[in-house]
C-alpha positions as semicolon CSV with decimal commas, in nm:
position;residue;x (nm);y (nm);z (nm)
1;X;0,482;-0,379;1,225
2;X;0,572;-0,073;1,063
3;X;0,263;0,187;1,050
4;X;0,174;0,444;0,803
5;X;-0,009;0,716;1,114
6;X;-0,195;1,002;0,878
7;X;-0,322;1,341;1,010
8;X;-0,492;1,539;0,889
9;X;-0,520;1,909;1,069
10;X;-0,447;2,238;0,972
11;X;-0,273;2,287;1,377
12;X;-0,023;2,095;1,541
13;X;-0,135;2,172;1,903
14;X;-0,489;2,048;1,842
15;X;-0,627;1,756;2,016
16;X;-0,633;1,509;1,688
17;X;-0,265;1,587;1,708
18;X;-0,235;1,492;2,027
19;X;-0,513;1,161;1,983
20;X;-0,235;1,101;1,714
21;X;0,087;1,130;1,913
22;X;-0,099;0,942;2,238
23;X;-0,177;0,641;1,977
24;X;0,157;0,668;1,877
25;X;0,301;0,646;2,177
26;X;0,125;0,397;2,269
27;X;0,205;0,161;1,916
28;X;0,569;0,220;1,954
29;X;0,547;0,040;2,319
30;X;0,420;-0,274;2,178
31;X;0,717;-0,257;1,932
32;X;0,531;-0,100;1,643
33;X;0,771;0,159;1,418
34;X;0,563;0,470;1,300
35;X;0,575;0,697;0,998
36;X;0,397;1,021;1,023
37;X;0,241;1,160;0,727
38;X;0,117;1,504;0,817
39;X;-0,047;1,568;0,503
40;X;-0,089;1,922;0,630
41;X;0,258;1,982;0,675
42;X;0,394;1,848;0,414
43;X;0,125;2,045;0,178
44;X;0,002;1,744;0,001
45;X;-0,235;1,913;-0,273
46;X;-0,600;1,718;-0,232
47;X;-0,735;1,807;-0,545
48;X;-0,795;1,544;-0,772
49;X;-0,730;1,616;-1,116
50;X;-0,677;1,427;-1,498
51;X;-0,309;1,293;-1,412
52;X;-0,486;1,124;-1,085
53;X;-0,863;1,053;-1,232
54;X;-0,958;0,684;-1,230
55;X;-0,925;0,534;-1,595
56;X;-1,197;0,246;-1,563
57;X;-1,070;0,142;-1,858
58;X;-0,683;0,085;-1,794
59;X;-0,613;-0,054;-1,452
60;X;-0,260;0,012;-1,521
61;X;-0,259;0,365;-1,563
62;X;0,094;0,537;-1,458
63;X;-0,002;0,819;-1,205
64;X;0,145;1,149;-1,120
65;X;0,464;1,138;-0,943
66;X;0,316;1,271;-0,678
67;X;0,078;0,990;-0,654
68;X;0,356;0,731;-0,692
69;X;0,530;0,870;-0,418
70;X;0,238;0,846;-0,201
71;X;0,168;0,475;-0,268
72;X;0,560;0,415;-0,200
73;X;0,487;0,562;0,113
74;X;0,242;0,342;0,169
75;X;0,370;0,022;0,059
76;X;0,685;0,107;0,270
77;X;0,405;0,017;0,570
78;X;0,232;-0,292;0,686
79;X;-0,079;-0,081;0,792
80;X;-0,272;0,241;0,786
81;X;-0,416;0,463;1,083
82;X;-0,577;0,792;0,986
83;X;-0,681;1,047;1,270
84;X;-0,872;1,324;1,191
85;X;-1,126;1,563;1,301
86;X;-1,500;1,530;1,202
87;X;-1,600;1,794;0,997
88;X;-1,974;1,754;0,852
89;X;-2,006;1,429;0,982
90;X;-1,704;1,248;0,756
91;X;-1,348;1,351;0,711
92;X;-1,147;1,682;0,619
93;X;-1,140;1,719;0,263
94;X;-0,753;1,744;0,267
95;X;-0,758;1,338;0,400
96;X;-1,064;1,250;0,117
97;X;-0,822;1,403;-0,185
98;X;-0,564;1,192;-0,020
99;X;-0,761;0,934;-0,062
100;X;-0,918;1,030;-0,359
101;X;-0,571;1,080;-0,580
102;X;-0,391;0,824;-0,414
103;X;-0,604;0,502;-0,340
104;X;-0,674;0,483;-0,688
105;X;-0,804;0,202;-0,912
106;X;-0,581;-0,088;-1,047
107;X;-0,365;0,006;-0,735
108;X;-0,610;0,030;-0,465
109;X;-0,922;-0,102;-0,605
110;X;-1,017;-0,224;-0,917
111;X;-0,776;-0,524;-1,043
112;X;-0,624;-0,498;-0,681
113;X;-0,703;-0,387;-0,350
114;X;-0,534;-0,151;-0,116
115;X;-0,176;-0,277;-0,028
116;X;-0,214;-0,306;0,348
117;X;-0,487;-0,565;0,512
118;X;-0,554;-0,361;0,847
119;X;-0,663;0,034;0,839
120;X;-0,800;0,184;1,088
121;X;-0,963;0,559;1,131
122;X;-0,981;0,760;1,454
123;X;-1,226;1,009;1,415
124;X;-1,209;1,300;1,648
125;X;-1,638;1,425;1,723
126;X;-1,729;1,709;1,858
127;X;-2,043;1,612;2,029
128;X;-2,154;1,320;2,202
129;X;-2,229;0,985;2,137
130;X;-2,596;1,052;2,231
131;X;-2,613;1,352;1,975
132;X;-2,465;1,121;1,650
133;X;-2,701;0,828;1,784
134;X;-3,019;1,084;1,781
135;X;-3,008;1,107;1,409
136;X;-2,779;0,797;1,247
137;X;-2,460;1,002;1,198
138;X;-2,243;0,745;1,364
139;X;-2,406;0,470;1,117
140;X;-2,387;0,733;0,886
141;X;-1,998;0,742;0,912
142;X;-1,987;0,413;0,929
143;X;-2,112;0,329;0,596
144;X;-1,957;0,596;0,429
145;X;-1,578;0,550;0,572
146;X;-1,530;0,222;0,696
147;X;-1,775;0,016;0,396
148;X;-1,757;0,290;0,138
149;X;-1,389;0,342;0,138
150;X;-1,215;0,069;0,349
151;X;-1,381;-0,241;0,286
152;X;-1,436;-0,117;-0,074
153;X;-1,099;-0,152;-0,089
154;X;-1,069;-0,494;0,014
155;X;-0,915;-0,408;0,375
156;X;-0,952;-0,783;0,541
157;X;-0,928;-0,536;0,901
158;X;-1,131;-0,227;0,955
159;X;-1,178;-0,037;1,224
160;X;-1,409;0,329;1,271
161;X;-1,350;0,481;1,620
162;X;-1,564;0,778;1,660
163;X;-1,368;0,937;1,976
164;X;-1,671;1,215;2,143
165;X;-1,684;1,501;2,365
166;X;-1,423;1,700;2,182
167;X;-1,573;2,041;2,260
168;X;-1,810;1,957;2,511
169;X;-1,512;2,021;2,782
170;X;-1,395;1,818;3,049
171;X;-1,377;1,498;3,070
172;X;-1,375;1,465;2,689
173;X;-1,045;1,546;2,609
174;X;-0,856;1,323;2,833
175;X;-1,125;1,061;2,734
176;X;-1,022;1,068;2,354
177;X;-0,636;1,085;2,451
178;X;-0,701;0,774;2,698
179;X;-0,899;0,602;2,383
180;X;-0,620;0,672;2,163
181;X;-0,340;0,548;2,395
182;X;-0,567;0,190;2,418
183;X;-0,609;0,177;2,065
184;X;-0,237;0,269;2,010
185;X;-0,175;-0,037;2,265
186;X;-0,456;-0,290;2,112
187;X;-0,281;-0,230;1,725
């Protein structure tokens, strides 16, 4: 299976880089190919504007070419892994105006749904499991990423993992990377 792996970080030598390249790794042993977009790299420009804006009422509506590279990219793929950091309890806005410009209706949504049946999002927290649970931001997340945007889509497999401990130091680092490499080997 060939998969689409988004990041989205402004550093390379952070640890959802490294959740990324350990899921990777970990993909690619089961046989899995693995395109990297590194929307941060690359400079992909998140904000959405009238080329990109839904048109409820054409479904057909010819995006930018920037758009219609993206969905090549995608359709060049049999499935979609995002990793990211948490930021406000959701996802950078650099990944949301990728998703906002490019999973776009009568192509994503709409008349159709998204191209690829499985997408999954590894979302890199902070804090602990106990301190999302306290007040509902895991359920939170939930409902906004993996109903409100994947399953909106019409994304038959779904998956949320909310990896923890990011900051709170040791263990939690080599827990993520460890969750990412069995996630990488479960795809």
């Amino acid at each position: 299976m060939k998969i689409l792996l988004v990041t989205a970080h402004p550093r390379a030598d952070s640890l959802t880089f490294a959740a990324a390249k350990a899921f990777a790794e970990a993909a690619k042993g089961n046989g899995h190919e693995i395109e990297i977009a590194d929307l941060t790299a690359e400079g992909f420009d998140p904000v959405l504007r009238e080329p990109d804006e839904p048109d409820w009422s054409d479904s057909k509506k010819v995006y930018s070419a920037a758009v219609r590279a993206e969905m090549a990219r995608i359709k060049r793929n049999d499935a979609t892994v995002m990793v990211f950091p948490v930021w406000w309890w959701s996802m950078p806005a650099l990944l949301k105006g990728w998703i906002d410009r490019v999973w776009n209706n009568g192509w994503a949504y709409g008349d159709r749904n998204y191209p690829h049946s499985r997408a999954w999002m590894l979302a890199i927290a902070g804090s602990s499991a106990e301190a999302y649970a306290k007040r509902d931001y895991d359920d939170a997340m939930r409902t906004q990423l993996e109903v409100g945007i994947l399953g909106y889509c019409g994304i038959a497999e779904t998956r949320l993992e909310i990896l923890f401990d990011a900051i709170e130091g040791p263990p939690g680092p080599e827990t993520i990377l460890a969750a990412a490499r069995r996630l990488g080997s479960e795809f």
